[in-house]
N, C-alpha and C positions, 0 to 999 in steps of 0.2 A: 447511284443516280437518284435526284431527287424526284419525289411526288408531289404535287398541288393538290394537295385532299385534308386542307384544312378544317372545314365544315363538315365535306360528306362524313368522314367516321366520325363525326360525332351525332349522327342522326339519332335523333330520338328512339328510344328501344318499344319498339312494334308490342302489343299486349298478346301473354300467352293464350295460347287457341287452347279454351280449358282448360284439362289437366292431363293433355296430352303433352309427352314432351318433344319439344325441335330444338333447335342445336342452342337456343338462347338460354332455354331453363337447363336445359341437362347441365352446362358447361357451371350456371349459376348456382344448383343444384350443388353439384360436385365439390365445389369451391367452398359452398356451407355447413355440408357436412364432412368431406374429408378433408378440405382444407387443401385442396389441387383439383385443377382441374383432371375431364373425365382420359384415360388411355384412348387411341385408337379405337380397339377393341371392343373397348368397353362402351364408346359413341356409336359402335355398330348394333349392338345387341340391345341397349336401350332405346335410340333414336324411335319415335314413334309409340315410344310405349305408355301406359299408365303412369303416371307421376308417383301414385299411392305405389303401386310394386317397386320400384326404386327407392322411394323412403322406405319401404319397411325391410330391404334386403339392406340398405347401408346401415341402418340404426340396428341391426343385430349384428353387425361387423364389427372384430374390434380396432382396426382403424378409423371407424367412428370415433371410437371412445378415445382411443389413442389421440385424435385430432384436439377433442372434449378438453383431458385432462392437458393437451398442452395450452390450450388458449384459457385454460384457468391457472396453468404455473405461470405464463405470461401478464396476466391478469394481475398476481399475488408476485410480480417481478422474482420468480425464482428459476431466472434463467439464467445459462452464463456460467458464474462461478457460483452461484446459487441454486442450481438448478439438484433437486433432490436426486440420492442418486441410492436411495434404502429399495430392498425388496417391496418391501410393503408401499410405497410410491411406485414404482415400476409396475407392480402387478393390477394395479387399479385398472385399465385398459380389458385386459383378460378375464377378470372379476365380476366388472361393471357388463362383460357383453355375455359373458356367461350367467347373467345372473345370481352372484352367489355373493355381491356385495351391494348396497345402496347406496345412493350418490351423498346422502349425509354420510356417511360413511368413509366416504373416499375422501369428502371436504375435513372429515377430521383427521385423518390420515397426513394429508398434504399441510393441515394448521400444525401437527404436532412432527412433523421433521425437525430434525436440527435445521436443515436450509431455510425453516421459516423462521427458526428464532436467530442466527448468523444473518439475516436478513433485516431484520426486525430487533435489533439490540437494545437491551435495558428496558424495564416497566413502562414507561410512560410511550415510547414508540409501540412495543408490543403490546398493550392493552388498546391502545389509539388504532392501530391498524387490525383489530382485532374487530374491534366496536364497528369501524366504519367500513373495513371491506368483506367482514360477512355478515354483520347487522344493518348494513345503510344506516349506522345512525350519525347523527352531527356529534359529535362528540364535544363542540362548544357548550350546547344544550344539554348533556347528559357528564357535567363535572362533576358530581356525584360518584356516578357511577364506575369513574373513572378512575377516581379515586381509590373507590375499593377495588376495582381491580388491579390496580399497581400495591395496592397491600396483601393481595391472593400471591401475587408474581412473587413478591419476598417472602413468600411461608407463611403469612398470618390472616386468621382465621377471618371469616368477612362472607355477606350476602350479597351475590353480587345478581343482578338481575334476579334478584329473585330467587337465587339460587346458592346454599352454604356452599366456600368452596375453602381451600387452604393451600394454594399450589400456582406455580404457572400452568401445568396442565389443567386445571380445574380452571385458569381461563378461558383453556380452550373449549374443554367440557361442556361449560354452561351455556357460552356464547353457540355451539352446536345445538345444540338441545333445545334453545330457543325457536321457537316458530320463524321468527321473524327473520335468521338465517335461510331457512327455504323461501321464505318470501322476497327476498333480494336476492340472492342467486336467479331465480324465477325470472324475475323484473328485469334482471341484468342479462340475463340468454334471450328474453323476447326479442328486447331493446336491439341484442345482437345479429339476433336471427330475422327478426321483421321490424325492425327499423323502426319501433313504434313501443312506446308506451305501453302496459297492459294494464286493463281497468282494474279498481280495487276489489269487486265483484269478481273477476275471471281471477286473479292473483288469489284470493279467499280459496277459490274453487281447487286452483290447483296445488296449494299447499295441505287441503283436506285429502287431497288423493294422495300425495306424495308420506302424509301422517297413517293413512290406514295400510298403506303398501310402498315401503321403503321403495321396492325399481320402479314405480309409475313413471317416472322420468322419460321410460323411454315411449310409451302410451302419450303419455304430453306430448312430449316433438312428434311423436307421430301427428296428433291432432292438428298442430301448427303448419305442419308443415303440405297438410292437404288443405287446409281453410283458405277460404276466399282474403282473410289478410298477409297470407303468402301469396298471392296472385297479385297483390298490390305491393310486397316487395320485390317481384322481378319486374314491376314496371319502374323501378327508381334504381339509378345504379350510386356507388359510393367508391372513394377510391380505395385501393386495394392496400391492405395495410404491409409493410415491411415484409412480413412472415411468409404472409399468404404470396406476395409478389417473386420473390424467390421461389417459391417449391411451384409455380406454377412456372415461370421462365424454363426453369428446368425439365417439368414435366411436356411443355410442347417444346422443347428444341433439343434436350436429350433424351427426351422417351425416360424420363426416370427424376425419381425424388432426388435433392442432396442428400447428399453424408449428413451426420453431425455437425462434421467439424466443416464444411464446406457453406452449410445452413448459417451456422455460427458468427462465421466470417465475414457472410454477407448481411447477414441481417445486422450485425452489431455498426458495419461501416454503413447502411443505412443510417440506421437508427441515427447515429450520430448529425446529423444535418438535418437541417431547416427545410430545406425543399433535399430530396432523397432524386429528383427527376435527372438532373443531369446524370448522377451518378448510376441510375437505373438505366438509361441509353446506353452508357460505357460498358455495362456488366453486359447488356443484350447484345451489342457490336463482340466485346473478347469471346462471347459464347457463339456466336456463329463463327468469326474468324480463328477457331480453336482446330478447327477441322473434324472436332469429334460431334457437333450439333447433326441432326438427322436433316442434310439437305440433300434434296435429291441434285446430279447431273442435271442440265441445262437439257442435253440431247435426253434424256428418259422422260421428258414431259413431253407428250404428244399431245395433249390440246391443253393449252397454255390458260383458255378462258375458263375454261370447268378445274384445272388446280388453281387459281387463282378464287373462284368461287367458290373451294375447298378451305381455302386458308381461313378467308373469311367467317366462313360457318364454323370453323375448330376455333380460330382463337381470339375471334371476336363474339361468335356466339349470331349471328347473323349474316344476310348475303351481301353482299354489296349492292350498294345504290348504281343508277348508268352511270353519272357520272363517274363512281370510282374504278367502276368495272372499263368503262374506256379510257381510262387515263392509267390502268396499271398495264392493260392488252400493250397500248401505244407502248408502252414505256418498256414494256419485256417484248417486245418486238426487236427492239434494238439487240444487237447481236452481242454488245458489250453489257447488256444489264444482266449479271448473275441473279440467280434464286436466291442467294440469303440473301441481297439487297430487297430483295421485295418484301422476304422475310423482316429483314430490320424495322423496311415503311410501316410495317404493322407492330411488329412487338415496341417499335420505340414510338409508337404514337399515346396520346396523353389517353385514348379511349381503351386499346387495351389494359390500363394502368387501372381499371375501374371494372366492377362487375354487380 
């Protein structure tokens, strides 16, 4: 059964009340650092709380990290049949939360796989994507340099930033080693996490901390993530990328993450299209008419306005406006509107697609 709720869900997202959290940051929250939104559960026990105590209990989890190191294999495209599949990759996650590895550390790890160099094949690809996606450098500008490192890749001897090396590994070596690898890493997680640029003054700052003490990493997102310009990224929302859209569909309508191989599937038939929208409607319609989505009985809902104003806070992150709130009452009135239709009105709307 259709809804007329063009405009309302797209209402403007209301500014968070400090750094308390209500159902908009938690959900937003959740989606930042672990990469899904928050369980049931877990919106019970946080709702209302400190902002600060939920980052600092996610950033010592290693499904943080877990989340971390996928969005920089995605990042370095080593997904798929790419996707590193060595101990020493794997264990980065449990290292990085335990403390007993640094995030330079874990970048050179993830540069020296085979999946990065089967990714990245022959000198001039691998020193090029070397240069530019852990140096930010223009590699038009720095042909020089480029040079010598496609002469390191073949065995022979060369100063390559600055640094003697004789090896493909020794590309990766030096291009680590360099500063300016934490400083584009840095640049690139702000950009991701707050939506915004970081001055050259605040990027200096944290690349001095991350030089005196390898884990500061996680000290940084803590800082980011309580500052007044995280308060100015939950007022802007952006749409939600492939990945993130997936393990979140899953997470409100089966109570749980995909597989692997289920993550895989859908993200890749995403990925493939220009606009992913139609085919995201399709994937949220098979998930409810599957039978195995968590929809309640029709008869189990005893006031139809307070779950309805339930849905809304879980998985839009806010309440409904009157208007929506009277035209979904009306519409689930009707004896023939089932709950995963209401369900659908929302998961297949363009607002929940954005967070």
């Amino acid at each position: 059964m259709p809804f007329a709720l063009r405009d309302g869900l797209l209402a403007p997202v209301p500014p968070a009340r400090g750094h308390v959290l209500d159902p908009g940051s938690l959900r937003r929250l959740f989606l930042d650092l672990l990469g899904r939104p928050p369980y049931p559960d877990e919106s019970k026990v946080w709702s209302e709380r400190e902002r600060s105590e939920l980052v600092a209990e996610l950033l010592s989890s290693e499904e943080f990290w877990a989340n971390w190191l996928e969005e920089q294999l995605y990042y370095f495209l080593l997904i798929d049949n790419f996707r590193p599949t060595t101990e020493g990759v794997r264990s980065i996650p449990a290292e990085l939360a335990g403390g007993t590895l640094g995030v330079r550390e874990a970048l050179h790890r993830i540069c020296l796989s085979s999946s990065f160099d089967r990714r990245n094949p022959g000198p001039d690809t691998f020193v090029t994507v070397v240069m530019e996606q852990l140096l930010g450098l223009v590699v038009q500008k720095s042909a020089r340099e480029l040079e010598i490192g496609k002469k390191l890749y073949d065995g022979k001897k060369g100063t390559f930033l600055g640094r003697a090396g004789s090896s493909q590994a020794d590309v990766v070596h030096v291009a680590i080693a360099d500063a300016r690898t934490l400083e584009h890493l840095l640049q690139r997680e702000h950009e991701r996490l707050l939506r915004k640029q970081a001055s050259a003054q605040e990027l200096s700052a944290w690349v001095a901390d991350l030089e005196r003490d390898e884990h500061a990493l996680r000290a940084i997102l803590e800082a980011w993530f309580t500052s007044p310009a995280y308060d100015q990224r939950l007022a802007t929302r952006a749409p939600l990328p492939n990945r993130l859209f997936v393990r979140a569909l899953f997470v409100d309508l089966f109570g749980r993450l995909p597989d692997e191989g289920e993550a895989q599937r859908m993200r890749s038939a995403l990925d493939g299209l220009a606009d992913s929208g139609p085919l995201r409607s399709l994937v949220a319609r098979l998930i409810l008419d599957s039978g195995k989505a968590h929809v309640p009985e029709r008869a189990a809902i005893d006031d139809p306005a307070a779950w309805i104003h339930g849905l809304f806070e879980r998985l839009l992150g806010r309440a409904p406006s009157a208007e929506e709130r009277g035209a979904f009452s009306k519409s689930f009135s009707d004896p023939a509107c089932r709950p995963a239709t209401v369900l659908y009105a929302i998961v297949s709307h363009p607002e929940y697609q954005t967070w």
